[in-house]
C-alpha positions in Angstrom: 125.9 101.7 62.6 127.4 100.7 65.7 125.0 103.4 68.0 122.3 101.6 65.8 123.7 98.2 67.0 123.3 99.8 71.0 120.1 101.0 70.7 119.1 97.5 69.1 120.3 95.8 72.1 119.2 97.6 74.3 115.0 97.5 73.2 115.8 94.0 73.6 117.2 93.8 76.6 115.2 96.6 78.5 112.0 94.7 78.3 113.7 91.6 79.4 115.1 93.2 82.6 112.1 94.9 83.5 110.0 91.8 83.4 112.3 89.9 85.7 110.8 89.8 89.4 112.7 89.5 92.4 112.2 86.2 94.6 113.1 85.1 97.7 113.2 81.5 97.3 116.6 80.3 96.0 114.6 77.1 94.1 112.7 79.7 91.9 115.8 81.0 91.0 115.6 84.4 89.1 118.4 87.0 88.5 117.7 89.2 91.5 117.7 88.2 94.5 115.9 89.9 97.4 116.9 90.4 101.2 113.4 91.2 102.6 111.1 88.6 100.3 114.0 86.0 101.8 113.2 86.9 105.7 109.1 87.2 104.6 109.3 83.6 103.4 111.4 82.7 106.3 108.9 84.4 108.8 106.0 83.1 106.7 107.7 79.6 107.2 108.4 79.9 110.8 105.0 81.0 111.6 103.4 77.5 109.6 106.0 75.5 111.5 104.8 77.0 115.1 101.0 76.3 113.6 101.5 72.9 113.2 103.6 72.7 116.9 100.8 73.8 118.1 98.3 71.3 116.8 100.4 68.6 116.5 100.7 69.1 120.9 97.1 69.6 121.2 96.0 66.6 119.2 98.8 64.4 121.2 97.0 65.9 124.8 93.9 64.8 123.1 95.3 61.7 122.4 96.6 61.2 126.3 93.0 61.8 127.8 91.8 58.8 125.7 94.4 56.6 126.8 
């Protein structure tokens, strides 16, 4: 009974675990936690920020010329 009890527990729990992703994002949440999809968001993040920089210097040298 109780091996019947452990195998029980763990057909339940086996597809549970398995369909559990790992995230980088701390808001998403999620039991595991991953390293390298942390520093991907973080480069992914850094990379938008420098985009808009970028633009956001252009559009004010634009704005200068017009003055």
């Amino acid at each position: 009974m109780k091996h019947l009890l452990t195998l029980f527990a763990l057909a339940v729990a086996l597809p549970l675990l398995c369909g559990c992703e790992t995230t980088g994002d701390p808001n998403r949440g999620g039991i595991f936690w991953s390293e390298s999809k942390a520093q991907d968001r973080l480069a992914e993040r850094e990379a938008t920020l420098q985009r808009v920089d970028r633009s956001t210097r252009r559009i004010e040298a634009e704005n200068r010329t017009l003055e």
